[in-house]
C-alpha positions in Angstrom: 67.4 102.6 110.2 70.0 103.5 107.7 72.6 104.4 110.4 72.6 100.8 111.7 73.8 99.5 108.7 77.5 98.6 108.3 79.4 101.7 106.4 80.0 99.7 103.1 76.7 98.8 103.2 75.1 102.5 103.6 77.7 104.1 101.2 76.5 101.6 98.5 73.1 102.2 99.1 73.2 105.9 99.3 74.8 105.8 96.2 72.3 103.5 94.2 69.5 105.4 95.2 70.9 109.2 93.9 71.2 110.5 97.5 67.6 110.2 97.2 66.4 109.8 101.5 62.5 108.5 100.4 64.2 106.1 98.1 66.7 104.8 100.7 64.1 104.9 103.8 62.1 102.4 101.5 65.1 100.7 100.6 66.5 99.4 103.6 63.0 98.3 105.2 63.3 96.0 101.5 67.0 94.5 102.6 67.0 90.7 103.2 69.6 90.2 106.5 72.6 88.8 103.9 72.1 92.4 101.9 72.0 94.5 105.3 74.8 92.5 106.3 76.9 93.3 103.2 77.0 89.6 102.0 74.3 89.8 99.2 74.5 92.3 96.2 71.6 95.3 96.6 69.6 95.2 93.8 70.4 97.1 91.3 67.1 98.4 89.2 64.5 101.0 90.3 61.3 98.8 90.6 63.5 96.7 93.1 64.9 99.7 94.6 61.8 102.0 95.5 58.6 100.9 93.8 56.4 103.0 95.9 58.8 106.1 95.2 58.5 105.0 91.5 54.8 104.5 91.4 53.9 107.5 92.8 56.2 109.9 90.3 54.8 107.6 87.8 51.1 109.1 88.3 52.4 112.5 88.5 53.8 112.4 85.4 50.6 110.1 83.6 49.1 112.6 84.8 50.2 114.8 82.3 49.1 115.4 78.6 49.7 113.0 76.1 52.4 115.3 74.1 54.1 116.3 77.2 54.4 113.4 78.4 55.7 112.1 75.1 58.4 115.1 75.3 59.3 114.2 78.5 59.8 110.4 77.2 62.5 111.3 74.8 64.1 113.5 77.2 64.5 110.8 79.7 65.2 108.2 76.9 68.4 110.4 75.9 69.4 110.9 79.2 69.0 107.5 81.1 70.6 104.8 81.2 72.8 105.9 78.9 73.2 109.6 78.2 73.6 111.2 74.9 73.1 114.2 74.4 70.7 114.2 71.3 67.3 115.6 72.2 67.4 118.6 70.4 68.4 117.3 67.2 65.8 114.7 67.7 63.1 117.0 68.3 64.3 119.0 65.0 64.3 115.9 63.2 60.5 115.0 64.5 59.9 118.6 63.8 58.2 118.1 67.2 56.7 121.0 69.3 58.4 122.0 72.6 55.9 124.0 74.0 53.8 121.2 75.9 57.1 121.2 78.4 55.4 124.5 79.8 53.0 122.1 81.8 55.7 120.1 82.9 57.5 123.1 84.4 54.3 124.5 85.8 53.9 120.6 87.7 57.4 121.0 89.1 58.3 118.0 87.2 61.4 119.6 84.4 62.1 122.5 83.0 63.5 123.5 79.8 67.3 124.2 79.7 69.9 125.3 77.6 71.5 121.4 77.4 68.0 120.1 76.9 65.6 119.0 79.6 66.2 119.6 83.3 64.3 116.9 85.6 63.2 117.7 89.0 65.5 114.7 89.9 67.0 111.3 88.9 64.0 109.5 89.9 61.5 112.0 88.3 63.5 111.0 84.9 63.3 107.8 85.3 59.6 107.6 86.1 59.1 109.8 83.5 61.1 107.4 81.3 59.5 104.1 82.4 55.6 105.6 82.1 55.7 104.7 78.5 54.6 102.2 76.9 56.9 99.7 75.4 56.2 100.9 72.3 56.7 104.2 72.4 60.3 103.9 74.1 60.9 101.7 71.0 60.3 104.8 69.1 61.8 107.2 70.5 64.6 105.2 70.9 64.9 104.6 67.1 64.1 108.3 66.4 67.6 109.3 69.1 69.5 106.6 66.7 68.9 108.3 63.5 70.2 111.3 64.8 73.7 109.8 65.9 75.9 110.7 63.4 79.9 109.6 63.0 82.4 107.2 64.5 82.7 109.0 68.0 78.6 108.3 68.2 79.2 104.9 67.1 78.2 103.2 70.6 75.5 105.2 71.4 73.9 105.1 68.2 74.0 101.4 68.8 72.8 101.2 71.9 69.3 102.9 71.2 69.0 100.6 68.0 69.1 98.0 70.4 66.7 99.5 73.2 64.4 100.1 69.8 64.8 96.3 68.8 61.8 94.2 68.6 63.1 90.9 69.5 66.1 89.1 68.8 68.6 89.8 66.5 72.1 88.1 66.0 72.8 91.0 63.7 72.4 93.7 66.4 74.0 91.4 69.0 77.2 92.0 66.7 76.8 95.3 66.0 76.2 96.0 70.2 79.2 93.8 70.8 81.8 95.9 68.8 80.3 99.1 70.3 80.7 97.8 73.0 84.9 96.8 72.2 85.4 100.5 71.0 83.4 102.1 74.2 85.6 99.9 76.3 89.1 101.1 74.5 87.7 105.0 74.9 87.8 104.0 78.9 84.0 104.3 78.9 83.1 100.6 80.2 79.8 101.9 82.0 78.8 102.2 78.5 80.1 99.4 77.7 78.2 97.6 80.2 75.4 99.2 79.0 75.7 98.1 75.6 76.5 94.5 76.3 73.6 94.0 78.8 71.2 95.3 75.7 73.3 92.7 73.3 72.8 90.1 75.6 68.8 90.6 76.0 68.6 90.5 72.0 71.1 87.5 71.7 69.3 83.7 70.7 72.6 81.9 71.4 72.2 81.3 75.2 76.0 79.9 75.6 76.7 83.5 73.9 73.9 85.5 76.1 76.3 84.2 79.0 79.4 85.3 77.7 78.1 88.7 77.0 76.5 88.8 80.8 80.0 87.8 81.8 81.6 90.6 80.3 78.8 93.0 81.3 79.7 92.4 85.1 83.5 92.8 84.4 82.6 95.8 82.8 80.1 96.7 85.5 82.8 96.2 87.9 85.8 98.1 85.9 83.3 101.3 86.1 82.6 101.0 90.2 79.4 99.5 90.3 80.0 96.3 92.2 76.7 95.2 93.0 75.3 95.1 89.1 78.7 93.5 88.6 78.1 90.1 91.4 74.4 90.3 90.1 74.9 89.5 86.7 77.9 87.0 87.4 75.2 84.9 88.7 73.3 85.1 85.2 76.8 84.6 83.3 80.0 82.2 83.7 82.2 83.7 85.7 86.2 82.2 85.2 88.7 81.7 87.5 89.9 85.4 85.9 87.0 87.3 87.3 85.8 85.2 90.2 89.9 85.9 91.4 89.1 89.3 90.5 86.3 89.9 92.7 87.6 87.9 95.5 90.8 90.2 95.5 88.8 93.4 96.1 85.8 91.9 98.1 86.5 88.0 99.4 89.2 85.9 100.6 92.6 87.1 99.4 93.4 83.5 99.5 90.8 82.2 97.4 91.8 85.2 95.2 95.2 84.5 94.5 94.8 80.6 94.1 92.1 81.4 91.1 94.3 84.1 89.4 97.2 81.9 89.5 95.2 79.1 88.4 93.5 81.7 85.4 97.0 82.7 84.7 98.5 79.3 83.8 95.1 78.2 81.4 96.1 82.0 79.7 99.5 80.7 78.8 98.8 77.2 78.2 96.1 78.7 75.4 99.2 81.0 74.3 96.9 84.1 74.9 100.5 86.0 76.3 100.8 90.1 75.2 99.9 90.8 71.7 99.0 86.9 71.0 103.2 86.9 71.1 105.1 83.4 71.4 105.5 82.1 75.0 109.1 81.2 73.9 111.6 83.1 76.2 113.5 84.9 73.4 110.5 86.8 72.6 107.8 86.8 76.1 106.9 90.5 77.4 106.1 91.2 80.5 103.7 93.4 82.2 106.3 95.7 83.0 107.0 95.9 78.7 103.6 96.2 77.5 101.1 98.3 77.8 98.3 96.2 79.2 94.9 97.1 79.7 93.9 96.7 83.1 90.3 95.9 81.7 87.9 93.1 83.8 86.5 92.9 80.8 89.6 91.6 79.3 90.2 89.7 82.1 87.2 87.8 81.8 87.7 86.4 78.6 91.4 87.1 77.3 93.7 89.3 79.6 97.3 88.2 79.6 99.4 86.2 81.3 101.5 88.2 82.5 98.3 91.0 83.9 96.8 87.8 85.7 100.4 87.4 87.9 100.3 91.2 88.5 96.9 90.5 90.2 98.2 87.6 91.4 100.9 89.5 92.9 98.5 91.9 94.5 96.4 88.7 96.2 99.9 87.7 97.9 100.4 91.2 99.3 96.8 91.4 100.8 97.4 88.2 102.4 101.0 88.8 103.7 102.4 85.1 102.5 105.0 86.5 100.4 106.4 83.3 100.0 103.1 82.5 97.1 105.4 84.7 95.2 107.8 82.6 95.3 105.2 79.8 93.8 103.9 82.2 91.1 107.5 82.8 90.3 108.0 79.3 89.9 104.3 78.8 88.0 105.6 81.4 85.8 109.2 80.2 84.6 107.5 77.1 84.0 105.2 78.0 81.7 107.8 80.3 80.0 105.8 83.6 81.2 107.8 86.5 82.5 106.6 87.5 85.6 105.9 91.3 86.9 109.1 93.3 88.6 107.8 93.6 91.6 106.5 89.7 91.9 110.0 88.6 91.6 111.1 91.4 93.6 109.3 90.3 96.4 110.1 86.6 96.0 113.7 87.7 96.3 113.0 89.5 99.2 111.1 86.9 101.0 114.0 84.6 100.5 116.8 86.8 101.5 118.3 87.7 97.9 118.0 91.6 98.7 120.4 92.6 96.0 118.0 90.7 93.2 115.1 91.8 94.8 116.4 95.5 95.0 117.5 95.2 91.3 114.0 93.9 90.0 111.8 96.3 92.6 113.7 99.3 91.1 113.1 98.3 87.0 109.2 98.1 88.2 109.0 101.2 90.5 111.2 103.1 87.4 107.9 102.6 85.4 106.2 105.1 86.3 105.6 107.9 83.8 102.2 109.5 82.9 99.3 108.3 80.8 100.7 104.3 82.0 98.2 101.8 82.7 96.9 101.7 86.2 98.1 98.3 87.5 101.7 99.0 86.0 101.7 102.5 87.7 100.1 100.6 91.3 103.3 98.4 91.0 105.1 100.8 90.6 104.5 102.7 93.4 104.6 99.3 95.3 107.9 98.5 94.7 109.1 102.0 95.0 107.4 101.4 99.1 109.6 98.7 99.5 112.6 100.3 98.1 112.1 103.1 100.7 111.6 105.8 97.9 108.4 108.0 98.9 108.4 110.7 96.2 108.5 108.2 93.6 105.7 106.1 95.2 103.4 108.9 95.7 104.3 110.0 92.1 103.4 106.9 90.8 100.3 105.9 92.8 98.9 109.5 91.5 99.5 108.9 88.2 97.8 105.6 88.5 94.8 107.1 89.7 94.8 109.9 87.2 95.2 107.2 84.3 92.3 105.1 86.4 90.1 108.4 86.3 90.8 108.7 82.5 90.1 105.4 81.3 86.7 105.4 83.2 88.2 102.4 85.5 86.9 103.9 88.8 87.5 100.5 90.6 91.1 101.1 90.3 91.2 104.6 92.3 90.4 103.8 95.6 93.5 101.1 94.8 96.0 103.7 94.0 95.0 105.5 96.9 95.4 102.6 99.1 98.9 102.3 98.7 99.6 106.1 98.0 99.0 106.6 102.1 102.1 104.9 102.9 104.3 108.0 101.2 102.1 110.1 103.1 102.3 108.6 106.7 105.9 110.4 107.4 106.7 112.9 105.0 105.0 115.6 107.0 101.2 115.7 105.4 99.7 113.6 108.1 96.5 115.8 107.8 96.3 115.6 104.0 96.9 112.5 103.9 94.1 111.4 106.1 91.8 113.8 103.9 93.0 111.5 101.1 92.6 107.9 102.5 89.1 109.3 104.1 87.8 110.4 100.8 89.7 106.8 98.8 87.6 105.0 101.5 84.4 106.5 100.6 85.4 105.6 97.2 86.3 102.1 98.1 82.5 101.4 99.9 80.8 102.8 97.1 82.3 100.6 94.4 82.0 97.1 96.5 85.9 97.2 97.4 85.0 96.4 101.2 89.0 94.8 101.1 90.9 97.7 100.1 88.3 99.9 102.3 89.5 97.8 105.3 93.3 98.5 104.3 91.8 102.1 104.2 90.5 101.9 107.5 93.8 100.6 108.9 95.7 103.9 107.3 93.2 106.0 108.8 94.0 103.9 112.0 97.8 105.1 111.1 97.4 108.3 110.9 95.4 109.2 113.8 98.2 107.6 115.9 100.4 109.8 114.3 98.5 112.9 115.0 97.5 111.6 118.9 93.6 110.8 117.9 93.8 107.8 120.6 90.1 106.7 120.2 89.7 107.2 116.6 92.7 105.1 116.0 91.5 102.4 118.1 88.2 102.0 117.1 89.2 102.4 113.0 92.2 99.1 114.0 89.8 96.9 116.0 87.0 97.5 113.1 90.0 96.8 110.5 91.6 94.0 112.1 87.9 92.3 112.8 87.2 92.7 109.1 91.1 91.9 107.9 91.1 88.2 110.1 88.1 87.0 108.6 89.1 87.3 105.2 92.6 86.7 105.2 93.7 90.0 104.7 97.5 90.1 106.6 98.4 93.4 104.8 95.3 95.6 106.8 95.6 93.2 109.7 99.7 94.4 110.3 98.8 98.4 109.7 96.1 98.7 112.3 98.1 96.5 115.1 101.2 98.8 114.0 99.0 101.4 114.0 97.9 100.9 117.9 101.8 99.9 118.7 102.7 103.2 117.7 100.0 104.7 119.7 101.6 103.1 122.6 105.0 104.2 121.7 104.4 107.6 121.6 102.1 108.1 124.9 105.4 106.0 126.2 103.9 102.7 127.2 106.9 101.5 125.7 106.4 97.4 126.7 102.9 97.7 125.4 104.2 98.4 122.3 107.0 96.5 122.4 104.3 93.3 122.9 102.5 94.7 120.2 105.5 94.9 117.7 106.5 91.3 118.9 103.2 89.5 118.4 103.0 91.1 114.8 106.6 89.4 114.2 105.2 86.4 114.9 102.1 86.6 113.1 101.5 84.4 110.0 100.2 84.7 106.8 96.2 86.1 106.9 97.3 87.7 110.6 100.5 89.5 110.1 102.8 91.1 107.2 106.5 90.8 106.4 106.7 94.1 104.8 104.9 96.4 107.8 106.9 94.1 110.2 110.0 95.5 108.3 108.9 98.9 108.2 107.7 98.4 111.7 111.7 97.4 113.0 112.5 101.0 114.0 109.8 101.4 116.2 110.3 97.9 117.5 113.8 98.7 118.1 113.0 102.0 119.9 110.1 100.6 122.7 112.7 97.0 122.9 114.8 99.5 124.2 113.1 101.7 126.3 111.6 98.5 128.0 114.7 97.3 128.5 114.9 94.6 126.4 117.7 94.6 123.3 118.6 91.1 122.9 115.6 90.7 120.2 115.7 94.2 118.9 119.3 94.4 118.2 118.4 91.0 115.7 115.8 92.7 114.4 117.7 96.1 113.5 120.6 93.3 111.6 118.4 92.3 109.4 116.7 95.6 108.8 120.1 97.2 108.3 120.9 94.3 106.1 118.3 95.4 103.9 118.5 99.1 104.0 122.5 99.0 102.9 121.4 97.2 99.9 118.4 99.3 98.6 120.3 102.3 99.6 117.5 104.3 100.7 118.8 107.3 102.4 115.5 107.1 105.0 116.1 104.2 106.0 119.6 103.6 106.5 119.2 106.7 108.7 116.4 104.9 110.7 119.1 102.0 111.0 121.7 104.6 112.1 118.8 106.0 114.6 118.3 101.6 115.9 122.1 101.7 115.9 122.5 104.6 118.2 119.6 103.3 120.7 121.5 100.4 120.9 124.4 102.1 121.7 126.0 102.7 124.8 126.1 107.1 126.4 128.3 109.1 124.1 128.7 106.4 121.2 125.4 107.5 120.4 125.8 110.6 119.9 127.7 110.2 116.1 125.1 107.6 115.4 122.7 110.5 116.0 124.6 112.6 114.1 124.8 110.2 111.0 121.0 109.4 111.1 120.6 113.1 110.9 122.5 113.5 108.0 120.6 111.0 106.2 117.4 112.1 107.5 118.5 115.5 105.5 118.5 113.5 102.0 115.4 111.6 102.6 111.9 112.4 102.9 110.4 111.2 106.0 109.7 114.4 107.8 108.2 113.0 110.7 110.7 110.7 111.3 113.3 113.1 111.0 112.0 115.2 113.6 111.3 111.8 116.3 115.2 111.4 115.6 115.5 114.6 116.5 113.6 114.5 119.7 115.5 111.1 120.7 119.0 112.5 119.9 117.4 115.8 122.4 116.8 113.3 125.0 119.9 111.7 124.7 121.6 114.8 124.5 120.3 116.5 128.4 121.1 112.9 130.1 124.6 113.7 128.9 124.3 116.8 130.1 124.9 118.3 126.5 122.4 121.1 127.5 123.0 123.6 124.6 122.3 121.4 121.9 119.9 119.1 123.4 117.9 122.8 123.7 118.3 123.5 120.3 117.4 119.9 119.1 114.2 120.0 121.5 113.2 123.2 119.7 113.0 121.7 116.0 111.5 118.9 117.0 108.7 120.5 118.7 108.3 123.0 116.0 108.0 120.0 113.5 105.7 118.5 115.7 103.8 121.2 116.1 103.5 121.9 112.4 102.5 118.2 111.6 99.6 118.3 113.6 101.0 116.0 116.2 100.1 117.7 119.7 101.3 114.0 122.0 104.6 113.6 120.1 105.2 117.4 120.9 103.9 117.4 124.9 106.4 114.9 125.1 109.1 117.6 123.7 108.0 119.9 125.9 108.2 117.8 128.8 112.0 117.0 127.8 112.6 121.2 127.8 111.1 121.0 131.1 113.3 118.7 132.5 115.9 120.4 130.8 114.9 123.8 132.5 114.3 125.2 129.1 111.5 127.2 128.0 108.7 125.4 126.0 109.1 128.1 123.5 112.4 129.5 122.3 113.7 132.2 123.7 112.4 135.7 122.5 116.0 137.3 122.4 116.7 140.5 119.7 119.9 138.6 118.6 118.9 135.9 115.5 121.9 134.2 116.7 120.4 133.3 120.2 116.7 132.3 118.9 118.2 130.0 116.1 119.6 126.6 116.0 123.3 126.9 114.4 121.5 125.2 111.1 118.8 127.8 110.8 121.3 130.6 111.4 123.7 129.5 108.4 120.4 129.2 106.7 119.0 132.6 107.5 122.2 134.4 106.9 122.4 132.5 103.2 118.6 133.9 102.6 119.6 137.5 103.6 122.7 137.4 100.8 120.0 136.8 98.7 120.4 132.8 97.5 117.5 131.0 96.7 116.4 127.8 98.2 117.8 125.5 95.6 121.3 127.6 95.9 121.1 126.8 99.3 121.1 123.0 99.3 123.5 123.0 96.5 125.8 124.7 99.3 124.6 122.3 102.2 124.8 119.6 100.2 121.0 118.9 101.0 118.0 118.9 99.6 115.2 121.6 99.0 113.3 120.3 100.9 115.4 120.3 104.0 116.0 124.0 103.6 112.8 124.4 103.3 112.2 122.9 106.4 115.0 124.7 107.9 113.4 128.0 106.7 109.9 127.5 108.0 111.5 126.6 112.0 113.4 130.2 111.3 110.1 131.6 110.4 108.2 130.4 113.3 111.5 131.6 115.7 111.7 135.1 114.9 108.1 135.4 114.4 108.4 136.8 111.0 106.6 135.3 107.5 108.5 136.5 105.0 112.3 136.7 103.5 112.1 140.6 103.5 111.5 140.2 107.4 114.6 137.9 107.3 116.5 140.3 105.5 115.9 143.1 107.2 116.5 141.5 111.2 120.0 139.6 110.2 120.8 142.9 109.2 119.8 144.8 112.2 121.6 142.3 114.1 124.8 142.0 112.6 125.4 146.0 112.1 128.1 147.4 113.8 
């Protein structure tokens, strides 16, 4: 039964049941048809999860003696919900006797171990924990307190005097509340969570019990666990802050952006902007100044400004109607709040000021060191996309999930990861890439991200079409796009129809994906993207051509040039200079070809560098240029090859054919004839003895092309090592 639910759906519940397969067999036969559907929140606590699981571990362990069972209590109680760690001290301090655990090990229920008690499993600890009576988890609660000594034990201490309270207590509410602050700022918010769920139980105020429920889902949601997060939103308040939030990552993108805007402007109009600073424009900070916590919790009930346009920022992208940036630009000036780099990047962008928007995209993607905050660092790495600069997206996107994974904000991985696959598409780790996103979209379903899981799904789409996976790619686009056009989502929507246009490119149904290419042109906000439909020109430009039709394409590659001259990326003015020489008429090409090349050799796209290689080829034997066509053949199928893309190189092969060239280069004792005339100046350099990095210094490229360079030698000769190198240039070129 479980297989029939959607994927979200069974990822989440695997995960709230432990893995457990009786807990999740019971589980899904519980479902209502909005929670099987993904619509509804599961529950989220174990009498609503399995109750006959529960009931039946709970008579196995009742039917224990008294003192083991009031061993195993504590044990649990220290360990669940919130771990800490203090059982032993608590049994010193109770001089209790440990011996009665014997029967528990000789039922199969725990064992003793050197960090305390083992359980059989999570649901034997918490039956064990939930057979006692409300009074003695009281006590054993207040016994585990007295034990927590210092300021780092702070929180917990706190949180088991308030699972040992009696009733309410405005006094413990406090205490629970700063705990609760300090566990937050120590990127903890599960405890947090935790801790403010307890302070709102104990709380009399009921306008405050909401506000603390509030903040419990924002913290709920900060640590991945979306479903306890839209649960207790429907016992709090939620603001347009949080309700924004939650739309971004799991509703309309729309509605998303419209509430954070709107949550934005009430921020500055209270004058809650960075550091409780003046509005005034002499002294505003930004997001991209400050270091702002990316905290839900924060955003629930105080996060800036300027933190509320990033998200903002984020709602536009999902959606693909850049121009909102352009209206939280304006929202912005006119409240006197700066605005996020890459918001008025992308405003720029979207009305044609590429200069300014190149200008403000590269202050925001230039913020990227370590230890940032994770929305900063995920801005970052956008803007750093846009401005065609791979290494210093991927660097940032990693560091935002590293600075995610250390501040306990788990929600924000899967994020980072999202956008992190665009740097891997065509840099030449299609494989680990799509180990990446698979893994980020596992992450995504299991915190309640079902948005960013469908951009996910749409990479995955990606990069099965680049390594010629035809029927994973099109069932992964159809399930994204399905998902993408009834929420709004243009961003996912535009990958997964690229995704199947470059299919169709590659397997050389060239109008198909010409149609494809077209259509997302002309898609609007919620359907298409204006940012994949720029990264999307080349291709549009190649299957325009090779369908015979250049009239649009040669408008299209304007525009795209327009932009690639003014951001300066070396990638893609070499993908303009590839456009240019499609374009062109017979031998005019041929220096186009050339020029792309030589960009291609400063950039970073691998893949692309070898399908310009594998054009120019082409090119190359219908003018009859056999020699060098051969040689250009060759690298591209050895890149190919190497990338894991067996389509893109049976299409090489097929161009040797034709060319009367063996599919594999020729096997000759002289280096000279095996090697390209790049990889011999390369090989002879390694047998003098210079290093890589020497190498490019000479070249004038990077180490990375010589790298390159070095593995096609490699694979030529049929050697795997320099020594090898050495030793053959030198049996070839003595006398």
């Amino acid at each position: 039964m479980i297989q029939a639910l959607p994927e979200g759906v069974r990822v989440r519940l695997l995960h709230s049941v432990h893995g457990d397969p009786r807990a999740a067999a019971e589980l899904v036969a519980l479902l209502s048809d909005r929670q099987s559907a993904g619509l509804d929140p599961l529950p989220t606590e174990p009498a609503s999860l399995a109750p006959q699981l529960l009931r039946a571990l709970r008579a196995e362990i009742r039917a224990l003696p008294d003192d083991t069972r009031l061993l195993l209590l504590l044990a649990a109680a220290d360990q669940y919900p919130v771990a800490t760690h203090a059982f032993s001290r608590a049994v010193t301090a109770a001089r209790l006797d440990t011996r009665p655990l014997e029967r528990a090990e000789t039922a199969g229920v725990a064992h003793s171990g050197t960090g305390g008690v083992v359980f059989r499993d999570t649901w034997t600890r918490i039956a064990a924990y939930e057979s006692g009576s409300p009074a003695d988890r009281r006590d054993v609660h207040r016994l585990l307190a007295r034990v927590l000594h210092g300021d780092a034990e702070a929180p917990r201490r706190s949180w088991h005097r308030g699972a040992g309270a009696l009733g309410p207590s405005a006094r413990l509410v406090a205490e629970l509340r700063g705990s609760a602050d300090k566990a937050r700022r120590t990127g903890q918010p599960a405890l947090a969570r935790a801790l403010l769920e307890r302070a709102a139980a104990l709380c009399p105020d009921p306008a405050e019990r909401s506000r603390l429920v509030t903040r419990a889902a924002a913290d709920a949601w900060q640590a991945g666990d979306g479903d306890r997060a839209r649960r207790l939103v429907a016992d709090g308040t939620a603001d347009d802050a949080l309700s924004g939030l939650f739309a971004l990552r799991a509703g309309n993108a729309t509605e998303a952006f419209d509430a954070l805007l709107g949550a934005a402007a009430q921020r500055a109009r209270a004058g809650e902007e960075v550091g409780e600073v003046s509005c005034a424009p002499a002294t505003r900070r930004t997001l991209d100044d400050a270091e702002v916590s990316p905290d839900p919790g924060t955003e629930a009930s105080g996060t800036p400004a300027s933190h509320l346009l990033a998200r903002a920022t984020e709602a536009a992208v999902y959606t693909g109607d850049l121009r909102r940036c352009r209206e939280a630009a304006r929202v912005a000036e006119r409240l006197g709040v700066a605005s996020p780099g890459t918001l008025g990047g992308l405003a720029a962008a979207v009305e044609g000021r590429y200069e300014d928007a190149r200008d403000l995209l590269e202050a925001a993607a230039g913020r990227c060191g370590p230890g940032g905050d994770p929305t900063l660092l995920v801005h970052a790495g956008i803007a750093a996309l846009m401005l065609g600069d791979h290494t210093r997206a991927a660097t940032a996107t990693l560091r935002a999930a590293a600075s995610a994974r250390a501040r306990g904000a788990t929600g924000v991985l899967a994020q980072a990861m999202e956008f992190r696959v665009y740097a891997d598409f065509w840099t030449g780790r299609p494989q680990a890439g799509r180990a990446a996103a698979t893994e980020a979209l596992h992450q995504a379903y299991a915190t309640g991200q079902d948005n960013g899981a469908c951009h996910l799904q749409a990479a995955l789409a990606m990069f099965a079409a680049i390594t010629g996976d035809a029927d994973d790619c099109r069932e992964r686009a159809v399930a994204a796009r399905s998902y993408a056009l009834a929420r709004g989502l243009g961003l996912p929507a535009a990958l997964a129809q690229w995704a199947l246009a470059f299919l169709d490119l590659t397997d050389g149904r060239f109008a198909g994906a010409a149609a494809r290419l077209r259509a997302l042109a002309g898609f609007g906000p919620g359907h298409g993207h204006r940012a994949i439909r720029h990264l999307a020109t080349p291709h549009y430009v190649e299957a325009a051509v090779r369908a015979g039709d250049t009239r649009i394409a040669r408008a299209a590659h304007a525009d795209y040039h327009r932009w690639a001259t003014a951001v300066r990326s070396p990638d893609d003015l070499a993908l303009s200079a590839r456009c240019r020489a499609l374009l062109a008429p017979g031998e005019e090409a041929v220096e186009h070809y050339r020029t792309a090349l030589a960009l291609h050799a400063r950039g970073t796209r691998d893949f692309e560098r070898a399908r310009t290689e594998h054009l120019f080829g082409s090119a190359l034997r219908r003018l009859r240029h056999r020699t060098e066509a051969r040689d250009r053949l060759h690298s591209a199928l050895e890149a190919f090859d190497q990338f894991g893309a067996p389509h893109c190189a049976a299409r090489a092969r097929a161009e040797l054919r034709a060319l009367g060239a063996p599919a594999a280069p020729t096997h000759s004792a002289d280096p000279a004839a095996r090697l390209t005339a790049q990889q011999l100046l390369v090989a002879r350099m390694v047998a003098e003895g210079a290093t890589n990095r020497e190498i490019a210094a000479r070249l004038a490229l990077s180490p990375r092309t010589i790298d390159h360079h070095l593995r096609g030698v490699f694979t030529r000769l049929g050697i795997r090592s320099r020594i090898e190198l050495v030793r053959l240039v030198a049996a070839s070129e003595a006398p």
